[in-house]
matplotlib code that plots the C-alpha trace (Angstrom):
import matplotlib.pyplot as plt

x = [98.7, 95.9, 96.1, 97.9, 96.1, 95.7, 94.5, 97.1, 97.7, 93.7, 93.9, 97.3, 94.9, 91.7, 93.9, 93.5, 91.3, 89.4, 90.0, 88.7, 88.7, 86.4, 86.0, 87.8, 89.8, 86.9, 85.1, 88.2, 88.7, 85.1, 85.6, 88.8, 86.9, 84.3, 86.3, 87.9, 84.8, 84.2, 87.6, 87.3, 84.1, 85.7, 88.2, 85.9, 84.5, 87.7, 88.6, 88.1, 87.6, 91.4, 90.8, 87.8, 89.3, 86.6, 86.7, 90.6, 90.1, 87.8, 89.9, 92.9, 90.7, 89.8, 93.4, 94.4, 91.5, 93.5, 96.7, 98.3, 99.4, 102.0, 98.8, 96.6, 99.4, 99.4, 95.9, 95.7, 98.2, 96.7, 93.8, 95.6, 96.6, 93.5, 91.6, 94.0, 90.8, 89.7, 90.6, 89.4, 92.0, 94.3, 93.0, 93.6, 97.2, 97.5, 96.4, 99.0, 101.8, 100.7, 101.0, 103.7, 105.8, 105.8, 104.7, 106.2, 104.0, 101.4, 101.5, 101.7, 99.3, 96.5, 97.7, 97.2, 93.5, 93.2, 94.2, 91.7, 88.8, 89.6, 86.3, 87.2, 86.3, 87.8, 91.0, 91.5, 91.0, 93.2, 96.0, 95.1, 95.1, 98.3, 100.5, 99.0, 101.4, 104.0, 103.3, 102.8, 100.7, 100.3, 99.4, 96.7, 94.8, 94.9, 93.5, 91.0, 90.0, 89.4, 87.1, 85.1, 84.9, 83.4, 81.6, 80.9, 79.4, 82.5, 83.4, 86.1, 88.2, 87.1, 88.7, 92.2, 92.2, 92.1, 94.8, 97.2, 96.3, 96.8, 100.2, 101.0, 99.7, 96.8, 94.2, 91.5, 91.2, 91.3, 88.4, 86.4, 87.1, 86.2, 83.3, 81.8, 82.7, 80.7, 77.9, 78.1, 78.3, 77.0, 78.2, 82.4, 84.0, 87.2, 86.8, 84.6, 87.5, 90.0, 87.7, 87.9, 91.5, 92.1, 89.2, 90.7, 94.2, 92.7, 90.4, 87.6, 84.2, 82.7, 85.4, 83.6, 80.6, 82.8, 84.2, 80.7, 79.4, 82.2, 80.7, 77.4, 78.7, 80.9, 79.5, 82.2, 85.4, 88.6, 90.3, 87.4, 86.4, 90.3, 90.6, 87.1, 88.3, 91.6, 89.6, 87.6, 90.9, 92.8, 90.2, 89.5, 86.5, 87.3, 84.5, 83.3, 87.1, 86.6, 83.3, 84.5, 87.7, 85.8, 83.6, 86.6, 88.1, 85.1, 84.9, 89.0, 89.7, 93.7, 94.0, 96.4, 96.0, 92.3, 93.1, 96.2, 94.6, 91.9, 94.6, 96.8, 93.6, 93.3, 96.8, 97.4, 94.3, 92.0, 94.3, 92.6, 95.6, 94.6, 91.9, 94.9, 97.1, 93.9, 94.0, 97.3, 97.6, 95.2, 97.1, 100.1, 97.7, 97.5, 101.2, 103.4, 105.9, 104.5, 107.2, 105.2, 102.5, 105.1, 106.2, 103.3, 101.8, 104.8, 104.3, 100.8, 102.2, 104.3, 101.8, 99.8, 103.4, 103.2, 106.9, 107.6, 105.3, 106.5, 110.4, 109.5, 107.9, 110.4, 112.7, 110.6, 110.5, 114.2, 114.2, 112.1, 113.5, 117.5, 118.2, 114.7, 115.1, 111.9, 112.3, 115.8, 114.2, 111.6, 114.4, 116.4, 113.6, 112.7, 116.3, 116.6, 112.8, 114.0, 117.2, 114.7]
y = [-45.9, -42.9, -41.1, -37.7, -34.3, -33.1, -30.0, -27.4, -28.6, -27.9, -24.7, -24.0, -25.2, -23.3, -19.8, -20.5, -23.3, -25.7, -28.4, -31.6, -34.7, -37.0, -37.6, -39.9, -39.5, -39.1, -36.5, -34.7, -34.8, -33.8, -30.8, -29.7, -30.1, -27.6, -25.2, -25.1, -24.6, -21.7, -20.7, -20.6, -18.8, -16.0, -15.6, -14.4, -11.7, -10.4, -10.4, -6.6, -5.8, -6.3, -3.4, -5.0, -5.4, -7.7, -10.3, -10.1, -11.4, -13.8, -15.5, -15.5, -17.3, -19.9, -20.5, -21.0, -23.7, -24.9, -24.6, -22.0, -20.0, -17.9, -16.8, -16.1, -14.0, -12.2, -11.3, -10.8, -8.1, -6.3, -6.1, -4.4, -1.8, -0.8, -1.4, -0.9, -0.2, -3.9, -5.9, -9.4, -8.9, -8.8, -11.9, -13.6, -12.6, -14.0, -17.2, -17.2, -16.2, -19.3, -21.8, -20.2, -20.9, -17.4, -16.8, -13.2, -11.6, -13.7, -11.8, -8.6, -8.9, -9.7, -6.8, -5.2, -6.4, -5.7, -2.2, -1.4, -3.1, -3.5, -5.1, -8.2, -11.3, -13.3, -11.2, -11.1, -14.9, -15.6, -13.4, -15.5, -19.2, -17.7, -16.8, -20.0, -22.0, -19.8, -20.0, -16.4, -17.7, -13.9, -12.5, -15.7, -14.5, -10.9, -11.5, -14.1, -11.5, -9.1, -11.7, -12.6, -8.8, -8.5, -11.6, -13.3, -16.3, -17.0, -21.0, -21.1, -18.5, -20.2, -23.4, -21.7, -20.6, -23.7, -25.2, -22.7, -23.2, -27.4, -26.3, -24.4, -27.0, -25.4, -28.3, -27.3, -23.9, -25.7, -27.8, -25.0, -22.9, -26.5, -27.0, -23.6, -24.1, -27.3, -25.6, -22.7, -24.8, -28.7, -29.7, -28.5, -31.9, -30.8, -29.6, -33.1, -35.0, -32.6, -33.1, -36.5, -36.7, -35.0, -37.1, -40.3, -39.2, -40.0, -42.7, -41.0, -42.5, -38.9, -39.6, -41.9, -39.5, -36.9, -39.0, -40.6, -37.4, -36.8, -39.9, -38.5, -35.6, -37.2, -41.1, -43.6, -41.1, -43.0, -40.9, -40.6, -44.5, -45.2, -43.0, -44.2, -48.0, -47.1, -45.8, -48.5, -51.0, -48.8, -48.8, -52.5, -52.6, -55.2, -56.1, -52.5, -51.9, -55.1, -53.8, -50.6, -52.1, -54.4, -51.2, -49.7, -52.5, -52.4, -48.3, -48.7, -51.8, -50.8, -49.4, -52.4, -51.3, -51.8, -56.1, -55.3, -54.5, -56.6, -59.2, -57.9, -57.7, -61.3, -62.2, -59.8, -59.8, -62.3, -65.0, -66.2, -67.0, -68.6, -65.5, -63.3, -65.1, -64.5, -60.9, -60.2, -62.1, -60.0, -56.7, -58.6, -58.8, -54.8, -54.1, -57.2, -54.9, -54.2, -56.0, -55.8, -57.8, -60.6, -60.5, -60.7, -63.7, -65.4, -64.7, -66.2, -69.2, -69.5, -69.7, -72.0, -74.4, -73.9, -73.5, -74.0, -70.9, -68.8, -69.4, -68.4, -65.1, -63.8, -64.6, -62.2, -59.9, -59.4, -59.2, -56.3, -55.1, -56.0, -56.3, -56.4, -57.3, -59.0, -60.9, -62.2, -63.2, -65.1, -67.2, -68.1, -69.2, -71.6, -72.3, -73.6, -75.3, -77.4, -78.7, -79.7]
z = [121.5, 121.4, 118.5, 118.7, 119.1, 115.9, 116.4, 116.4, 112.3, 112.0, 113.4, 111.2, 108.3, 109.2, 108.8, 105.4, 104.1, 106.0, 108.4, 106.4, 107.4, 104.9, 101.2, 98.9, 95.7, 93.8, 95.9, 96.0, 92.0, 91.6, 93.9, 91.8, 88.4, 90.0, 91.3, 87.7, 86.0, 88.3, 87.9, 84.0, 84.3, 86.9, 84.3, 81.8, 83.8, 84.5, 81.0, 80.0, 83.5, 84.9, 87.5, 89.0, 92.6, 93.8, 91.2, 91.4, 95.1, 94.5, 91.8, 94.4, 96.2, 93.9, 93.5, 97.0, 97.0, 93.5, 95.6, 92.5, 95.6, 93.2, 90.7, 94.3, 95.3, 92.2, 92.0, 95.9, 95.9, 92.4, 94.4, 97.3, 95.4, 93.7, 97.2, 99.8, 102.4, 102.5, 105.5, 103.5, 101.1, 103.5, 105.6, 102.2, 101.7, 105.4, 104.3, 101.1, 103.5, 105.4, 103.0, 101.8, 105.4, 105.9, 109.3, 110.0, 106.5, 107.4, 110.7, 109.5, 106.9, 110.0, 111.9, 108.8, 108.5, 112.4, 111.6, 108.7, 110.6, 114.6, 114.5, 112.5, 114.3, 111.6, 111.7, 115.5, 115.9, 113.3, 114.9, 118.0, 116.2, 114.3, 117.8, 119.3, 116.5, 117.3, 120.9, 121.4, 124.8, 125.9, 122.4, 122.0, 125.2, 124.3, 120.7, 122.2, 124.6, 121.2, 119.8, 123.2, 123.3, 119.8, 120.2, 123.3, 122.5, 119.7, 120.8, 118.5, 120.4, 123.6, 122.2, 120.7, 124.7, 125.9, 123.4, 125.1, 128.4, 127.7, 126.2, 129.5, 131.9, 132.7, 132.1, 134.6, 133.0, 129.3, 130.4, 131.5, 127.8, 125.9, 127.9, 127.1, 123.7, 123.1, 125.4, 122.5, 119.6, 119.9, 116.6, 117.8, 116.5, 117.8, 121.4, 122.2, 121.0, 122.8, 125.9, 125.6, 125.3, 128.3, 130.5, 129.3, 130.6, 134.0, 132.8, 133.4, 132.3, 130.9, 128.2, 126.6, 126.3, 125.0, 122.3, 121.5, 121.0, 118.8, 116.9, 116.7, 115.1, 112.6, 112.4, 111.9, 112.1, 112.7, 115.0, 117.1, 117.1, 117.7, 120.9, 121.9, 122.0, 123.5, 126.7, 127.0, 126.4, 129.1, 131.7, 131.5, 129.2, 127.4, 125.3, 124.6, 123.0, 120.9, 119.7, 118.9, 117.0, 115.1, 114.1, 112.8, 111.4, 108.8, 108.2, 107.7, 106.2, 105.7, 109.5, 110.8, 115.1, 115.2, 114.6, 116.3, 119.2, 119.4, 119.8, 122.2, 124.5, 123.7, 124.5, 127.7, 129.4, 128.4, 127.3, 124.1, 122.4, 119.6, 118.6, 120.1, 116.8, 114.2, 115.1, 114.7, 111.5, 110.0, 111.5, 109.3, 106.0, 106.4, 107.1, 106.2, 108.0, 111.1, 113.3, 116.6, 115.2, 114.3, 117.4, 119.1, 116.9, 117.8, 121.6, 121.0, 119.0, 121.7, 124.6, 122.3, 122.2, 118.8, 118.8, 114.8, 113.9, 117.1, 116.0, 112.4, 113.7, 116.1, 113.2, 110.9, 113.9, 113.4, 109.7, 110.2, 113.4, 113.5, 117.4, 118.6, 122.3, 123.0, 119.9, 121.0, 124.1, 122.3, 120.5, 123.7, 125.2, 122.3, 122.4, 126.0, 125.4, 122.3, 125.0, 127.6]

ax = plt.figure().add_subplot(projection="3d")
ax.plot(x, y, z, "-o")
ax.set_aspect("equal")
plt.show()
């Protein structure tokens, strides 16, 4: 199973804060006790000078980052009303609204923004990202239209484009916005993998250059090493897919499908049932509950006539899924083989 697009969530998150996708618990705890420090430090400029508008906005900033959305909307709207002129102020309350689940203000505080500054790339895209969740299809071309206006060479509004037109079946059209995007911008993670996705669909050999380029930009990502693998497993590569699972079985030692699937290669197409059973033990050791993986051990046991350890898996299969059908199978055929 390819991993799902997950692009319409980035571009829900890049309203407000960034789409992220690395750094572990303690990167993440260093960049909280930073942004704290800077926090308490903001605070102390501000003490005595409550009407500065500027650093009011800047410390509703920091606590979006901090996730205090109820003290960012406090200090975002103070600064509203002593600079009701500024169309970042209101691109910030947007991006409250949005975490806040509150697409209609989070609307009209970018038409707001539009309104004080019709020349706001970041406010017209955002307007365009925004009706793109909402699927707004006609608004999303017209406000991706304002940005290419504004700024013709803009490949994130080229790539918000071509998510609508996927939504709307029009691939061929989406292909042409994501191309010029990556053309625009070589470093666009997202629209390689989204080109990628959509080559694969018809197994395709560019998509491994799309998602490979998607590597070179972000070495050793999992959704780009999984999908990578997957087109070379769907279109009959079947070492290449090894290689590349066995790559990701070592950046993501928890990620159960990479074994998984190196072993339902080995039991469907190659036939290696015993490396087929090795693989998906080790799926097992990351997700004792991962009842496909049972299953599919016990298919292998079963192929090897290892008839003991294939009953006790489909059994476990059931435990975990009650009424499994190939599972049931499984046992009725060890069933009528033990009567032989």
């Amino acid at each position: 199973m390819r991993f799902s697009a997950i692009w319409t969530v980035c571009l829900l998150l890049t309203l407000s804060l960034s789409c992220s996708r690395g750094g572990g618990v303690h990167s993440k705890l260093s960049r909280e006790d930073s942004l704290r420090v800077e926090l308490e430090n903001l605070n102390k400029q501000i003490s005595g000078h409550e009407k500065d508008a500027g650093l009011l906005h800047s410390r509703a900033k920091l606590y979006i980052a901090l996730s205090q959305i109820n003290q960012a909307l406090n200090d975002i709207n103070k600064a509203l009303q002593l600079d009701p002129k500024k169309a970042d102020y209101y691109l910030t309350l947007s991006d409250i609204y949005l975490m806040m689940g509150q697409p209609q203000n989070c609307e009209e505080s970018l038409l707001k923004a539009v309104s004080v500054d019709p020349k706001s790339i970041n406010a017209n895209l955002k307007l365009a990202n925004l009706y793109l969740i909402v699927k707004d299809y006609k608004k999303v071309d017209q406000y991706v239209r304002e940005v290419l206006t504004l700024d013709k060479a803009n490949s994130s509004a080229r790539f918000t484009r071509a998510m609508a037109l996927i939504e709307t079946g029009d691939t061929a059209h989406a292909i042409g916005d994501l191309m010029d995007a990556v053309r625009l911008n070589q470093q666009f993670f997202d629209a390689y993998m989204l080109l990628g996705e959509l080559y694969a669909t018809h197994k395709d050999p560019l998509a491994a250059g799309y998602f490979t380029n998607a590597l070179r930009i972000r070495p050793n990502n999992r959704e780009a090493l999984y999908n990578l693998g997957m087109f070379y497993q769907e279109s009959g590569q079947y070492p290449k897919a090894i290689g590349i699972y066995e790559e990701l079985s070592k950046v993501d030692t928890a990620f159960k499908d990479a074994p998984y699937n190196i072993g339902y290669i080995n039991l469907v197409y190659l036939q290696d049932f015993k490396t087929a059973a090795e693989y998906f033990s080790k799926a097992i050791a990351r997700d004792p509950g991962y009842a496909e993986a049972w299953y599919n051990r016990g298919l292998s046991y079963e192929q090897l006539k290892d008839y003991r350890k294939a009953y006790d898996d489909y059994q476990q299969t059931l435990k975990l899924k009650v009424n499994y059908d190939k599972a049931i199978e499984g046992l009725n055929r060890l069933d009528k083989q033990s009567k032989k």
